[in-house]
C-alpha positions as a printed NumPy array, in Angstrom:
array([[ 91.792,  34.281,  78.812],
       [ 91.841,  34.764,  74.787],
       [ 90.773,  31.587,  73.576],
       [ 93.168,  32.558,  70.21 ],
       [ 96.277,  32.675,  72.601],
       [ 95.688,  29.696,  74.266],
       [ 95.198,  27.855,  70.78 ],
       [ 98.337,  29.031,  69.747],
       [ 99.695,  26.993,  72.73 ],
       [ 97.888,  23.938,  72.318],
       [ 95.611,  21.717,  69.833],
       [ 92.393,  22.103,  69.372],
       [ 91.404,  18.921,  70.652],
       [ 93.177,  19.41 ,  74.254],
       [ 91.088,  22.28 ,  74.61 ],
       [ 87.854,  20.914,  73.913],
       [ 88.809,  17.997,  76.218],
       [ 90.257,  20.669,  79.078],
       [ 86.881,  22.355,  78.54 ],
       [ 85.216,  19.084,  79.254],
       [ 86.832,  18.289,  82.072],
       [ 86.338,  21.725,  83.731],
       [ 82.756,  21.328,  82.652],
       [ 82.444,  17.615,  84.122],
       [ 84.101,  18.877,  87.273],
       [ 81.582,  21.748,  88.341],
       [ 78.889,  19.762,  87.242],
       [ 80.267,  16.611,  89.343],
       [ 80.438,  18.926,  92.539],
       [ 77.165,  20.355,  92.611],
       [ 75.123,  17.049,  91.317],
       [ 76.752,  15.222,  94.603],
       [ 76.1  ,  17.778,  96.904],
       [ 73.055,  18.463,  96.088],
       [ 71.991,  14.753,  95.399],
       [ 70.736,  15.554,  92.062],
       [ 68.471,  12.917,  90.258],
       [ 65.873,  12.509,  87.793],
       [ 64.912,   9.172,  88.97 ],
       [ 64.065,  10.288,  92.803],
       [ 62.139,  13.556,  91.499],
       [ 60.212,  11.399,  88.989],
       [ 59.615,   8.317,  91.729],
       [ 58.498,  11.194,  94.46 ],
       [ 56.026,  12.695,  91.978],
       [ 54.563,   9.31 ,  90.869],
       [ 53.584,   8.484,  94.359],
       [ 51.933,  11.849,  94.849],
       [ 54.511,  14.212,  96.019],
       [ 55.882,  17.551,  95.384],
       [ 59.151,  16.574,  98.085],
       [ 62.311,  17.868,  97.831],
       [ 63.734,  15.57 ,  94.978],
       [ 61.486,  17.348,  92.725],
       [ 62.192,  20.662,  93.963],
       [ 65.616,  20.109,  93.56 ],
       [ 65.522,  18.535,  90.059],
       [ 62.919,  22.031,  88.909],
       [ 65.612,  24.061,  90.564],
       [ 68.298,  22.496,  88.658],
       [ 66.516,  22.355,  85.372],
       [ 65.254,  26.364,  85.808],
       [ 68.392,  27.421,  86.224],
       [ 70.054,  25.819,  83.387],
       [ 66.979,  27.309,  81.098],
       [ 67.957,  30.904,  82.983],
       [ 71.634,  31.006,  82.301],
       [ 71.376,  28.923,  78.572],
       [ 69.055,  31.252,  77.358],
       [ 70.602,  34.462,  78.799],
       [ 73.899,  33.31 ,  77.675],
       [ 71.675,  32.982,  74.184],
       [ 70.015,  36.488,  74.459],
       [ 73.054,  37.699,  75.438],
       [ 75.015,  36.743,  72.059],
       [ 77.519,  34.235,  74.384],
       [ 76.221,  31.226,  72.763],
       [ 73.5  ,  30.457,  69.604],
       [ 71.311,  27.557,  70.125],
       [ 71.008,  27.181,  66.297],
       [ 74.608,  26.344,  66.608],
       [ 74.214,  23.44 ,  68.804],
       [ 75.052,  19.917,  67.328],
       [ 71.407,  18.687,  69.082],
       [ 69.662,  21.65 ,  67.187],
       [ 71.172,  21.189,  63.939],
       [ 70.839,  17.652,  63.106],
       [ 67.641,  15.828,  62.327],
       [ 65.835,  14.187,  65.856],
       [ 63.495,  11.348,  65.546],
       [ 60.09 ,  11.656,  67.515],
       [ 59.416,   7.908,  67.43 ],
       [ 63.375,   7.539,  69.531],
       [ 62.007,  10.234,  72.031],
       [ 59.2  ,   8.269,  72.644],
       [ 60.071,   4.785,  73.013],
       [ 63.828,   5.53 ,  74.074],
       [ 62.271,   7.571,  76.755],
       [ 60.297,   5.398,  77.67 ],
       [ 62.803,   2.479,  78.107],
       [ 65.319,   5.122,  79.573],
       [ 62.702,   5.988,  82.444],
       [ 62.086,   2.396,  82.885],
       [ 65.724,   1.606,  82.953],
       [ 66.84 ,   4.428,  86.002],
       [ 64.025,   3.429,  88.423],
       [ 65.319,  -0.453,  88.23 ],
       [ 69.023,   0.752,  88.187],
       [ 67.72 ,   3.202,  90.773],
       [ 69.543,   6.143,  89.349],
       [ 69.584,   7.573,  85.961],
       [ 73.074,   7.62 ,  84.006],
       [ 74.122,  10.532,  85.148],
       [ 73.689,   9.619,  88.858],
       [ 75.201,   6.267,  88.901],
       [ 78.215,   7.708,  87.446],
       [ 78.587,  10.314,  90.712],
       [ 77.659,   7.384,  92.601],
       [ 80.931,   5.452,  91.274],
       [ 82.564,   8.219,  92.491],
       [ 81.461,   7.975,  95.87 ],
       [ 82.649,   3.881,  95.922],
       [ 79.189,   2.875,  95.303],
       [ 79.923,  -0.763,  93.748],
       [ 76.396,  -1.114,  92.031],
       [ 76.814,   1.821,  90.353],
       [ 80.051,   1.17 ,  88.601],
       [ 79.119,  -2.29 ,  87.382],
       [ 75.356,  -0.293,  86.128],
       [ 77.799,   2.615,  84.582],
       [ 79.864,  -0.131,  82.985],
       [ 76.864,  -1.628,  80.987],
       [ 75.491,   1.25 ,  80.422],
       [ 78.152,   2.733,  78.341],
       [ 79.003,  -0.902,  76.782],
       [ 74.948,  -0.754,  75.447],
       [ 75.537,   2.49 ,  74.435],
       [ 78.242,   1.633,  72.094],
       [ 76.704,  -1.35 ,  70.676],
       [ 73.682,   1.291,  69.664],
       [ 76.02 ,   3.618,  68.691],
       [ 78.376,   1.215,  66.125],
       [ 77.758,  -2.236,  67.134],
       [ 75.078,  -4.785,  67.01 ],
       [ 72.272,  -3.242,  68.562],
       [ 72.725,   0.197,  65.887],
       [ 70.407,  -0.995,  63.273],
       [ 67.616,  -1.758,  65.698],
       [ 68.39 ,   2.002,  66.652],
       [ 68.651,   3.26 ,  63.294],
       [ 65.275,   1.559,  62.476],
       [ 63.234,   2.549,  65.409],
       [ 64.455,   6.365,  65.031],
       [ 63.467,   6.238,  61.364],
       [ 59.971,   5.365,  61.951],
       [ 59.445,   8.996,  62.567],
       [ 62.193,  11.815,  61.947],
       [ 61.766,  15.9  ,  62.313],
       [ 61.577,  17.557,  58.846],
       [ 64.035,  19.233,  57.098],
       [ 67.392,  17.635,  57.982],
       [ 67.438,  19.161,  61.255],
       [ 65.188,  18.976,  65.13 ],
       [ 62.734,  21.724,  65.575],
       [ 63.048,  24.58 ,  68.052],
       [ 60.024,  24.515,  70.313],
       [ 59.858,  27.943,  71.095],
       [ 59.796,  29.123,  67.727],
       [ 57.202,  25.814,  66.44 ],
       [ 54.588,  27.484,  68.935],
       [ 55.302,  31.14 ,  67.096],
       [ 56.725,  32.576,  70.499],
       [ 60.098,  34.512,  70.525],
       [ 63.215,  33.927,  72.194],
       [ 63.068,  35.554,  75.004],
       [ 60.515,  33.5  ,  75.943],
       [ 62.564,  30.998,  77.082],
       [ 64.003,  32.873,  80.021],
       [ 60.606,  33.72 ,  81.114],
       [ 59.583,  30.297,  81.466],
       [ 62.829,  29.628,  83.323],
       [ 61.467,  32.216,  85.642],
       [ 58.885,  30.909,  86.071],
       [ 59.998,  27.103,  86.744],
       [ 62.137,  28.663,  89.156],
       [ 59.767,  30.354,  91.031],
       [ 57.904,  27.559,  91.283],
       [ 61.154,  25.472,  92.391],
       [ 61.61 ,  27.922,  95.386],
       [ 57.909,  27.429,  96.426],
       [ 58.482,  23.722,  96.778],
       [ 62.112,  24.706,  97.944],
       [ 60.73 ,  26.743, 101.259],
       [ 57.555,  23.963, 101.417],
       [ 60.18 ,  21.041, 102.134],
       [ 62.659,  23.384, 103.664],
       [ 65.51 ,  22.738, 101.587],
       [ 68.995,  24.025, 103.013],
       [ 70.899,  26.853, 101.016],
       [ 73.629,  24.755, 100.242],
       [ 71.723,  22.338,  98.714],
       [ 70.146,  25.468,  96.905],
       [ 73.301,  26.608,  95.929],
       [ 74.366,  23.184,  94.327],
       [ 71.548,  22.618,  92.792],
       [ 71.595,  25.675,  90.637],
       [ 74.96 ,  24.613,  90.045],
       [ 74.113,  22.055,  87.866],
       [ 72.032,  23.798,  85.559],
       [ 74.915,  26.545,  85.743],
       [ 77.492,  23.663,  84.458],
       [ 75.282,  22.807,  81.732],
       [ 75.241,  26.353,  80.473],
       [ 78.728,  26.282,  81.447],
       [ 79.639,  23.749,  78.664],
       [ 77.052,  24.982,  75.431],
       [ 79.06 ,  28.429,  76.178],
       [ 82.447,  27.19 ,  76.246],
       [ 82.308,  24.42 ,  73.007],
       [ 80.525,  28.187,  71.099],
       [ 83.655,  29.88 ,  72.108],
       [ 85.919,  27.177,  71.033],
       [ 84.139,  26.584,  67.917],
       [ 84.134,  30.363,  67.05 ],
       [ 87.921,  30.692,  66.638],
       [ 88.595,  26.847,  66.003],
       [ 90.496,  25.766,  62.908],
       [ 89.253,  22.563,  62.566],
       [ 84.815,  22.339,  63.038],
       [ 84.428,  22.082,  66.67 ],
       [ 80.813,  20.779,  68.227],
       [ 78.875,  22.754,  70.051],
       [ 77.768,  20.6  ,  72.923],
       [ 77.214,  20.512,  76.797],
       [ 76.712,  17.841,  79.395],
       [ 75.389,  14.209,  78.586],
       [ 76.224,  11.033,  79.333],
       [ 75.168,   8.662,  76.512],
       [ 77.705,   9.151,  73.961],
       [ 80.203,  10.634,  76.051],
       [ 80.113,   7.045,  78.432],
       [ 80.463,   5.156,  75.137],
       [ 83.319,   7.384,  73.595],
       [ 85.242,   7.577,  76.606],
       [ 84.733,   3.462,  76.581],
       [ 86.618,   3.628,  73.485],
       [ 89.001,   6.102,  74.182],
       [ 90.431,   3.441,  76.806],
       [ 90.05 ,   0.369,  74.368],
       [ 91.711,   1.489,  71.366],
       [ 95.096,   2.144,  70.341],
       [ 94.883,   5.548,  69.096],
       [ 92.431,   7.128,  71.264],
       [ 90.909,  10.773,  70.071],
       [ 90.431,  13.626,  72.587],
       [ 87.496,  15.751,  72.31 ],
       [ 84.851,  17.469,  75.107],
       [ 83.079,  14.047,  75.363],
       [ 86.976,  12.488,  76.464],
       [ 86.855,  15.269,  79.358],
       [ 83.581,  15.179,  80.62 ],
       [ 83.361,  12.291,  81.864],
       [ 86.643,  11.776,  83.753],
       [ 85.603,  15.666,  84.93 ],
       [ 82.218,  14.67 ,  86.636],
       [ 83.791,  11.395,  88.296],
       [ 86.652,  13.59 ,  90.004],
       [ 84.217,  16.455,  90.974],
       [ 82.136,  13.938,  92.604],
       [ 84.95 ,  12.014,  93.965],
       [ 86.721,  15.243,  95.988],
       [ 83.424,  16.445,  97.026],
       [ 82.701,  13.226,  98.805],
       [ 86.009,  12.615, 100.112],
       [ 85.174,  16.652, 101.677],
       [ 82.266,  15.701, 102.499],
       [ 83.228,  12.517, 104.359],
       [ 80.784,  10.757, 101.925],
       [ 83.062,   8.069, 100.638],
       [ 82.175,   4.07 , 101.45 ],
       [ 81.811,   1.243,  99.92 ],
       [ 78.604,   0.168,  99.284],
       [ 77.63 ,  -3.685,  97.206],
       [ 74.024,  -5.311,  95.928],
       [ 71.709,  -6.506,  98.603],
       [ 71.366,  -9.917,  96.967],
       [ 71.258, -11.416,  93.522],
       [ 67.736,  -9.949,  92.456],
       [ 69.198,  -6.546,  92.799],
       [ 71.871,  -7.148,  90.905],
       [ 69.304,  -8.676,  88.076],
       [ 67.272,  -5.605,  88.293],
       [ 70.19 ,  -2.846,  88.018],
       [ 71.967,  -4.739,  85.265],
       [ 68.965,  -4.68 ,  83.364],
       [ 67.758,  -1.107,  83.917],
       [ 71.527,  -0.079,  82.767],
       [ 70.686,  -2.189,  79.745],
       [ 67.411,  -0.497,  79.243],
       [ 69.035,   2.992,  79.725],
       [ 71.904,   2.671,  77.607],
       [ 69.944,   1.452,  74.153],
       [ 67.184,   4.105,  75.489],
       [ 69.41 ,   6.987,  75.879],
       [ 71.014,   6.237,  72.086],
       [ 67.355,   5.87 ,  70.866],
       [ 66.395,   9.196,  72.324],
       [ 69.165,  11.255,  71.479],
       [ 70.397,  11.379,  75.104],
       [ 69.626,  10.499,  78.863],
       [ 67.939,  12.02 ,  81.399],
       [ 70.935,  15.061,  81.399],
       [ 71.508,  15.079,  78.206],
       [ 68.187,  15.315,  76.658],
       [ 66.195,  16.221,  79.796],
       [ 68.437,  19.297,  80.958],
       [ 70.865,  20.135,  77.819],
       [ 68.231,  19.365,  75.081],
       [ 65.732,  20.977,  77.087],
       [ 67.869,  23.952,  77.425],
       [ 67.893,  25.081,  74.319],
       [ 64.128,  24.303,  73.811],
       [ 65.318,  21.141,  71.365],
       [ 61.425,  19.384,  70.904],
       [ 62.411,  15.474,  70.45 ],
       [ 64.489,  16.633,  73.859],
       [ 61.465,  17.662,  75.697],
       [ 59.279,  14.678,  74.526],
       [ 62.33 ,  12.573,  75.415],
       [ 62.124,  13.873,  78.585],
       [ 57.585,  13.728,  79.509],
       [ 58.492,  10.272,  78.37 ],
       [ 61.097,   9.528,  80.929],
       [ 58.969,  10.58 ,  83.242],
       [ 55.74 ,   8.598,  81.99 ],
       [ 58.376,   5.58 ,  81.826],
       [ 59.964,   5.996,  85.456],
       [ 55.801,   6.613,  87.16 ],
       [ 54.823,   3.18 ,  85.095],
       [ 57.582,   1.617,  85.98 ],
       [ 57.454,   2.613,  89.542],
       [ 53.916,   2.357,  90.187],
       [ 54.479,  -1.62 ,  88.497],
       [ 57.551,  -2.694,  90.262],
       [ 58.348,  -0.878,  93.629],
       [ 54.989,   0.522,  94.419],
       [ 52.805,  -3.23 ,  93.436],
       [ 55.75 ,  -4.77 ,  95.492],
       [ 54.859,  -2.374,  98.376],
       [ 50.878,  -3.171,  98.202],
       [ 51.72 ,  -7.091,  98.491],
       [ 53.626,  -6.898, 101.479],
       [ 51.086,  -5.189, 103.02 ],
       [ 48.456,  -7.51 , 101.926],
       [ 50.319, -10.596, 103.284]])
């Protein structure tokens, strides 16, 4: 459909937000049937495993590289353009906001991203985690906790106003980035066929790193024949939790992709568990799991701001696009999520089998 008709029917703004939503949706579907999470592919490596949580999260991640940077190569979408690429990052936030974001999803036991298709399913701990998550969020976004943000991503910014493209800081071209999503791939299908991972799960899998490709494309389009300045973005769920926290707190609420994207993820999740006959409610075990979760949300949502996204935002979008503060953001979620792990869970584990 010709994006020009369609604004000539409706506001920029209900687009972007339609675009969200649609966005939200595919990526809601395929992250619950495939059981997509950072946090289980980063606590089955840290106990010395290559299982199927990691092959899943590899597949997920290669595939997004794959169709990003085709969609790049193919002139569908310019990763200069992106609002991640084109404003300064901070390498001291990708550091310590990754490292307090991978603490954060192993005590919440999910990442953002996961609790919030967990919500969906009627999972009870996850909507109270989702809940503080996006209420930190916004009080490191505009509230209390913001200069404590502003300070610790100051201590070390990228050069030149805007974040540094990775491929092109280590002198190799673009199409160097779909080779390397080739090659993750690959290796995600060796792992794949080692654990003997169904094809559906495949399928769904893939079809989160298609939604995030989905989303950079679509916000390009928009933002191509847009009146008003239109930002090219894809799938994350810092700012979009706090914004859409907002939207349903203040009187004159704004629409935008973020408004969509959220509300798109928990209904794609929601009607493939209700397909799937996986919907139940499900509480806390007792009150220290309730202490733990609420404080990994806590940890996650000032992390995530600190970063310049969560574990989907800056670990699949950011990495996407080859964004550098992304991909540190990310090596530290996963140094974060092993410590944390191998502290908590794991220490917990070794004294019950001493006693």
């Amino acid at each position: 459909m010709d994006l020009i008709w369609v604004l000539d029917h409706a506001d920029e703004t209900t687009v972007a937000t339609a675009m969200g939503l649609v966005t939200g949706a595919v990526f809601g579907i395929a992250a619950q049937r495939s059981s997509f999470c950072l946090r289980a592919a980063t606590v089955e490596f840290a106990r010395g495993a290559l299982g199927p949580r990691v092959a899943v999260w590899l597949l997920a991640f290669s595939t997004a590289l794959i169709w990003v940077q085709a969609a790049h190569l193919l002139g569908l979408f310019r990763v200069e353009e992106a609002r991640m690429m084109a404003v300064a990052g901070s390498w001291s936030g990708a550091i310590l906001g990754g490292l307090m974001f991978g603490a954060g999803m192993v005590l919440a036991r999910g990442c953002s991203g996961r609790l919030l298709v967990l919500a969906a399913t009627g999972n009870l701990r996850a909507v109270i985690s989702g809940l503080i998550f996006a209420v930190v969020a916004q009080m490191s976004l505009h509230g209390w906790l913001a200069p404590v943000r502003a300070w610790a991503a100051g201590l070390w910014v990228t050069p030149g106003g805007a974040n540094v493209n990775l491929l092109h800081a280590v002198g190799l071209p673009d199409e160097a980035g779909l080779g390397l999503g080739l090659a993750i791939a690959a290796l995600a299908f060796v792992l794949v066929r080692h654990n003997r991972v169904g094809l559906p799960v495949m399928i769904f899998a893939s079809g989160v790193g298609f939604a995030v490709a989905l989303g950079w494309v679509l916000t390009f389009s928009l933002a191509q024949v847009a009146f008003e300045p239109v930002a090219v973005t894809s799938a994350t769920f810092s700012g979009p939790s706090a914004n859409t926290l907002m939207f349903f707190l203040t009187e004159e609420p704004a629409l935008g992709f973020d408004i969509g994207l959220v509300p798109g993820v928990f209904l794609g999740a929601l009607v493939s568990a209700w397909v799937g006959r996986e919907l139940k409610f499900e509480g806390y075990e007792g009150e220290g799991q309730m202490r733990r979760s609420m404080t990994g949300a806590a940890l996650m949502g000032f992390g995530a701001m600190l970063a310049g996204g969560c574990a989907i935002g800056a670990g699949v979008t950011g990495g996407s696009i080859f964004v550098a503060t992304a991909w540190l953001a990310l090596f530290c979620m996963w140094v974060g999520a092993g410590i944390t792990d191998w502290l908590v869970d794991q220490a917990g584990a070794r004294g019950r089998v001493v006693a």
